[in-house]
C-alpha positions in Angstrom: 132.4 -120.2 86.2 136.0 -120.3 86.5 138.9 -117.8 87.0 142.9 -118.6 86.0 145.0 -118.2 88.9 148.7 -118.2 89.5 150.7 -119.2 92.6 154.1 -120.1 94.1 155.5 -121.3 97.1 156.9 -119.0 99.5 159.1 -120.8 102.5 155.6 -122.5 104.1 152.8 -120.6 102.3 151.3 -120.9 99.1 151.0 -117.7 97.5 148.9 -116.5 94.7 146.6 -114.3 92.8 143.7 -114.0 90.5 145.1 -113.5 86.9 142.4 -110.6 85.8 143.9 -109.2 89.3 147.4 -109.5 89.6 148.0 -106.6 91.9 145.8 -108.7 94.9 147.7 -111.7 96.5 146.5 -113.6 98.5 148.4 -116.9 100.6 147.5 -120.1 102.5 149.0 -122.9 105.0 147.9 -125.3 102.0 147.3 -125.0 98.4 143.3 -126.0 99.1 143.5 -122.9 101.5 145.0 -120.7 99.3 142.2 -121.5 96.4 139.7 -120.6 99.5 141.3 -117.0 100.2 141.0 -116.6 96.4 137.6 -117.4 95.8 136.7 -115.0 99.2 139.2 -112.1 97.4 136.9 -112.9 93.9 133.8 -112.1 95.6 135.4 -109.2 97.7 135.8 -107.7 94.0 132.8 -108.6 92.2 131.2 -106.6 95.2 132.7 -103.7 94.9 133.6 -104.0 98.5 137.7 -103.1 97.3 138.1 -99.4 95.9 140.2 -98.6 93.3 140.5 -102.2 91.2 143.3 -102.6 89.1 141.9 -105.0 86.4 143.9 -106.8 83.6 142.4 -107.7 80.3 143.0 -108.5 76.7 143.0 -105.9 74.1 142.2 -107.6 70.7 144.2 -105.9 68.0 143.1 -105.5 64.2 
C-alpha cells in the first residue's frame, strides 16, 4: 500500500502531510523522519484514534 504525500522545507524541518489529509501536518529533523511521523499520523487515522477527519477525495463527474 502506498499513500501520496507532499512536503516542504521549513528553515531546518521538513514539513509535510498526507494528501487524502491535508489539514494534518506533520515535520521532521530529516526527510526519512518526516516520512516516519507520516506513516505514525496514517495509522493514528485509520484507527479512529483522531476525531473529526477532514478527508479529501475525488469526485468523478459524468
Amino acid at each position: 500500500m502506498s499513500q501520496n504525500f507532499t512536503w516542504w522545507k521549513d528553515g531546518d524541518f521538513f514539513v509535510g502531510h498526507l494528501d487524502s489529509f491535508p489539514d494534518y501536518d506533520t515535520q521532521g529533523a530529516s526527510l526519512d523522519e518526516l516520512k516516519s511521523n507520516l506513516i505514525s499520523l496514517y495509522n493514528d487515522i485509520a484507527s479512529d484514534e483522531i476525531p473529526f477527519i477532514r478527508h479529501a477525495d475525488v469526485l468523478e463527474l459524468a
